[in-house]
C-alpha positions as protocol buffer text, in pm:
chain_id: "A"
residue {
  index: 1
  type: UNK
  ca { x: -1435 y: 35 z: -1086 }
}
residue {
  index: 2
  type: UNK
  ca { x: -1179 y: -160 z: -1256 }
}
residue {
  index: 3
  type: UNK
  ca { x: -1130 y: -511 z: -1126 }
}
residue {
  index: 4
  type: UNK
  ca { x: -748 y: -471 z: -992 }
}
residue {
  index: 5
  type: UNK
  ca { x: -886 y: -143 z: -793 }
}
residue {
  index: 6
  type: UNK
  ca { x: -1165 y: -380 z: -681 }
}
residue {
  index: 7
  type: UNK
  ca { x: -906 y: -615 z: -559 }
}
residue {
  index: 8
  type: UNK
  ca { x: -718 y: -391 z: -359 }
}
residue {
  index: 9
  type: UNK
  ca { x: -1050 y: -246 z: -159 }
}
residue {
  index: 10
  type: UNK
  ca { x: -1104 y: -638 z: -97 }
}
residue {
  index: 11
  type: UNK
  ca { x: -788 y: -671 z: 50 }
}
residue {
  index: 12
  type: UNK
  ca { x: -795 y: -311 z: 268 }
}
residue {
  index: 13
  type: UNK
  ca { x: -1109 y: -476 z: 454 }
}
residue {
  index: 14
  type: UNK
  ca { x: -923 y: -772 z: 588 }
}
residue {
  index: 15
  type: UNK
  ca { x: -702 y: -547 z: 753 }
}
residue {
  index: 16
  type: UNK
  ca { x: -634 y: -656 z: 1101 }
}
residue {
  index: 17
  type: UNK
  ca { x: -501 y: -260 z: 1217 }
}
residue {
  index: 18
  type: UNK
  ca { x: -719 y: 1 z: 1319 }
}
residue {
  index: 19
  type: UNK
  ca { x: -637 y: 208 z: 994 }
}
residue {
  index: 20
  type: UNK
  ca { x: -773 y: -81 z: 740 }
}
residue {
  index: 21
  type: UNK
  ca { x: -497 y: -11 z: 430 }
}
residue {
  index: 22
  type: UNK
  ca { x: -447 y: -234 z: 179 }
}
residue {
  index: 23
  type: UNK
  ca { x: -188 y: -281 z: -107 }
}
residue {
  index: 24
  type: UNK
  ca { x: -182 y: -535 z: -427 }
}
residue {
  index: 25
  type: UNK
  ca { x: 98 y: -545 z: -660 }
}
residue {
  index: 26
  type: UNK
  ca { x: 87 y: -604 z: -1004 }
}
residue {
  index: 27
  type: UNK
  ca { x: 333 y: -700 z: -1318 }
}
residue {
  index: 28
  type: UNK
  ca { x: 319 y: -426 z: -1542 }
}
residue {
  index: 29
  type: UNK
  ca { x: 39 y: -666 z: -1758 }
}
residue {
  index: 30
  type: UNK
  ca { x: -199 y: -624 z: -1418 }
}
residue {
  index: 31
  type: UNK
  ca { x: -100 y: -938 z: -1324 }
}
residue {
  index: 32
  type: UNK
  ca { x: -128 y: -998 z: -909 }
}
residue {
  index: 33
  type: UNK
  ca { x: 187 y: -1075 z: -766 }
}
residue {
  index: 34
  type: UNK
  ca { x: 104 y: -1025 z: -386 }
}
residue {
  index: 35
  type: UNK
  ca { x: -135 y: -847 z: -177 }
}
residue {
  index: 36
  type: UNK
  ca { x: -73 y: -699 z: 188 }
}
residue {
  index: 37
  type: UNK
  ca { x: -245 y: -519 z: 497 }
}
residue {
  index: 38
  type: UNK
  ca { x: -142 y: -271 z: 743 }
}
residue {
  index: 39
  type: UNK
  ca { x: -65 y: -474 z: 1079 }
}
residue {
  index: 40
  type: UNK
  ca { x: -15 y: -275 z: 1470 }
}
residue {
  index: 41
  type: UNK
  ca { x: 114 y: -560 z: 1575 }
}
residue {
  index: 42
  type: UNK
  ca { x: 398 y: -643 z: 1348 }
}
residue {
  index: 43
  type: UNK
  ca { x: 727 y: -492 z: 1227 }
}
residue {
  index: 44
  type: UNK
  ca { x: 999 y: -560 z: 978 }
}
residue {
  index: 45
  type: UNK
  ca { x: 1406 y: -474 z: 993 }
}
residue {
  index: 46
  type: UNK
  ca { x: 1332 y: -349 z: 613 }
}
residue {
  index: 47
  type: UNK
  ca { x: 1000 y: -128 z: 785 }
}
residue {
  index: 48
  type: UNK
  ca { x: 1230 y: 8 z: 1012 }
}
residue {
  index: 49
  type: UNK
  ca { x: 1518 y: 80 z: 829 }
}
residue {
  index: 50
  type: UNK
  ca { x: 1319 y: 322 z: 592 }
}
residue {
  index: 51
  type: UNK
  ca { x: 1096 y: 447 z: 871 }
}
residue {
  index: 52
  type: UNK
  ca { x: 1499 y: 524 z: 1048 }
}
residue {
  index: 53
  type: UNK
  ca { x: 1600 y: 707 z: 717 }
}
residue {
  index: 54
  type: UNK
  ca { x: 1305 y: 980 z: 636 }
}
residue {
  index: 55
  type: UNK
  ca { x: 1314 y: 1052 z: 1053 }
}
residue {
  index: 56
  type: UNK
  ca { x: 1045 y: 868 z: 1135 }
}
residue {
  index: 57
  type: UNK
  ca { x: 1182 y: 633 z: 1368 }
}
residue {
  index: 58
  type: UNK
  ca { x: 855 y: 518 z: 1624 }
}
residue {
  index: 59
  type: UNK
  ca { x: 712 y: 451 z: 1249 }
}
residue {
  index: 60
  type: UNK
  ca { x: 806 y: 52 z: 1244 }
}
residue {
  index: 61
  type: UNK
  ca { x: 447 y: -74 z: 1250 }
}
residue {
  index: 62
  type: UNK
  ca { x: 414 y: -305 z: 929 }
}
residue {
  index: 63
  type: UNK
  ca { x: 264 y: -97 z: 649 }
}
residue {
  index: 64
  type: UNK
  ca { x: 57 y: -269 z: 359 }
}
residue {
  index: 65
  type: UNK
  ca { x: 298 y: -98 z: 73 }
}
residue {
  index: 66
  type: UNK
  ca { x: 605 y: -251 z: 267 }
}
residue {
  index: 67
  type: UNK
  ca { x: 456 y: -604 z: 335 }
}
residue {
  index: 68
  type: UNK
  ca { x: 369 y: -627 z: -4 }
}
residue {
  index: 69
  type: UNK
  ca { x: 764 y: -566 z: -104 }
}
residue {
  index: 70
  type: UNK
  ca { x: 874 y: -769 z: 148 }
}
residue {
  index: 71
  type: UNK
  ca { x: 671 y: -1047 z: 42 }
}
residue {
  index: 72
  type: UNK
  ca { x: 657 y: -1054 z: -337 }
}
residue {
  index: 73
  type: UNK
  ca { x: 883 y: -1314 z: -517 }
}
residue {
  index: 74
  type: UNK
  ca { x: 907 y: -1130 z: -831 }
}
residue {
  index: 75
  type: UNK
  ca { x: 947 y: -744 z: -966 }
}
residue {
  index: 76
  type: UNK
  ca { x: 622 y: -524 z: -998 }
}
residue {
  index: 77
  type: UNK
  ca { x: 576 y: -201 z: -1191 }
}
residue {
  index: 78
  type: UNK
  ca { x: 251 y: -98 z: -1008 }
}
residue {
  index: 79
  type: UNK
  ca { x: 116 y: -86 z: -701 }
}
residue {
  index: 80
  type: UNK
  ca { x: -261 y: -19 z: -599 }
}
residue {
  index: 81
  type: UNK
  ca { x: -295 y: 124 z: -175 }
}
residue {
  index: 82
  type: UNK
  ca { x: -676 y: 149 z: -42 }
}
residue {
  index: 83
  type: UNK
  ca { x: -722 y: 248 z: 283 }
}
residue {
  index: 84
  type: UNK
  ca { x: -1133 y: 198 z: 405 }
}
residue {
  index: 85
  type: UNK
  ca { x: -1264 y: 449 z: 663 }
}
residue {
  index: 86
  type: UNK
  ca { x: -1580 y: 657 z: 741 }
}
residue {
  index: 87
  type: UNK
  ca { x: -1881 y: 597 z: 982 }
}
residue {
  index: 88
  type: UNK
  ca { x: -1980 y: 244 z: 720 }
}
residue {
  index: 89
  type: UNK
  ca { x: -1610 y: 167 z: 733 }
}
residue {
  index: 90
  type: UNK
  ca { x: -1631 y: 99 z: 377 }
}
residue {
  index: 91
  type: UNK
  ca { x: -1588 y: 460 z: 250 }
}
residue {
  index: 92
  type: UNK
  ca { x: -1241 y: 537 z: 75 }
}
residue {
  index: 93
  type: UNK
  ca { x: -999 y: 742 z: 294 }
}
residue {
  index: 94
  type: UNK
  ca { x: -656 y: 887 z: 112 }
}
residue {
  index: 95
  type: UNK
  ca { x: -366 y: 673 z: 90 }
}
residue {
  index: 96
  type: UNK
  ca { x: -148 y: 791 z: -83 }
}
residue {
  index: 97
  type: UNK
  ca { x: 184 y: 597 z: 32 }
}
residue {
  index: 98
  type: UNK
  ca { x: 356 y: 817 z: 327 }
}
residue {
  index: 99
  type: UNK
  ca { x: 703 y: 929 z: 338 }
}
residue {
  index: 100
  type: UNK
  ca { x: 842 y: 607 z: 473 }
}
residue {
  index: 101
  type: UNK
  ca { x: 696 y: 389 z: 192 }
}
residue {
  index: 102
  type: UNK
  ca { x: 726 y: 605 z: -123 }
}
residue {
  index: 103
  type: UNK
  ca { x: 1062 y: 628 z: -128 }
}
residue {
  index: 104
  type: UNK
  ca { x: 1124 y: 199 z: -110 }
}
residue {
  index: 105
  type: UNK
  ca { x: 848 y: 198 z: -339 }
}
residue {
  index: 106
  type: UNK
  ca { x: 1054 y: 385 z: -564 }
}
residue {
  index: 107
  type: UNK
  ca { x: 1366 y: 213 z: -490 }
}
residue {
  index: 108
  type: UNK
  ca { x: 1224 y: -129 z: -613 }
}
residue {
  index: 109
  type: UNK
  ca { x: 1124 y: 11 z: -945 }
}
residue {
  index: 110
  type: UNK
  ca { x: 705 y: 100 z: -886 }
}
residue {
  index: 111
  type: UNK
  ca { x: 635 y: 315 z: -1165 }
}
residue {
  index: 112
  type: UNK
  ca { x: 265 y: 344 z: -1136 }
}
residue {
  index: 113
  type: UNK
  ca { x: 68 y: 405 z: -836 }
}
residue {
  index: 114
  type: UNK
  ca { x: -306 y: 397 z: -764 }
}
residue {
  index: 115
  type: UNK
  ca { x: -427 y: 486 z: -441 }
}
residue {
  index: 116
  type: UNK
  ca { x: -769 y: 609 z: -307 }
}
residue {
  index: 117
  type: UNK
  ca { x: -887 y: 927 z: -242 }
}
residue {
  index: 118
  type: UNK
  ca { x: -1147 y: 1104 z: -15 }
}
residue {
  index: 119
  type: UNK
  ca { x: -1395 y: 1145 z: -279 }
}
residue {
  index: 120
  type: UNK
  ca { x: -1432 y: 794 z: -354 }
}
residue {
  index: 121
  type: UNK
  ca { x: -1210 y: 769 z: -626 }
}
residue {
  index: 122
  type: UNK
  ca { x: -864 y: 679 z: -716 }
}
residue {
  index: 123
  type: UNK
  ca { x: -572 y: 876 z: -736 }
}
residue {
  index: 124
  type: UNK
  ca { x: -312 y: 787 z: -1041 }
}
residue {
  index: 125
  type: UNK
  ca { x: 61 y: 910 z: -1012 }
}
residue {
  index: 126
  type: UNK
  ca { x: 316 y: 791 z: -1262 }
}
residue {
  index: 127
  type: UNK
  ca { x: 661 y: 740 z: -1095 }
}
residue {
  index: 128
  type: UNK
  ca { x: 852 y: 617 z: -1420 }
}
């Protein structure tokens, strides 16, 4: 596994929330700008604004795709989403971003996205 996949499955398994998602972005040289979990506990008027626009209002929890926007003090091209599940809790579960955070994510210019799959593996999606 590359090392900036590797990074993001580090990240996922700090996750505080129940569903253990993690995101890192990266410069388009793979360069780490921030990293970010999912957190129950926490919202943000940006979270909730795009959560308000696709219809999915009650969807304001802090997701790990929007955290790492909200907290990233320069422009990324890629973004890498890992989400750990199974009966180990260390087994990759699909996270491909949802219809709240896709649509900022391609509002502040990600072009490529990584995000795990079921099967153990990464998914790659080019958003250019």
């Amino acid at each position: 596994m590359e090392p900036f996949l590797r990074r993001a499955v580090e990240v996922a398994a700090t996750s505080p929330s129940r569903k253990r998602v993690g995101a890192v972005l990266y410069t388009n040289k793979k360069r780490e700008i921030t990293s970010a979990t999912n957190n129950d506990y926490k919202s943000h008027p940006r979270q909730a604004w795009w959560a308000q626009r696709v219809g999915l209002c009650e969807k304001i929890y802090l997701h790990a795709e929007m955290a790492a926007l909200i907290k990233a003090r320069e422009e990324g091209d890629t973004i890498v989403v890992v989400r750990l599940g199974g009966h180990d809790g260390k087994s990759l579960r699909n996270a491909k971003p949802c219809p709240i955070c896709e649509p900022a994510l391609r509002y502040a210019g990600i072009k490529h996205v990584y995000y795990s799959v079921t099967d153990n593996t990464f998914q790659y999606e080019y958003w250019g």
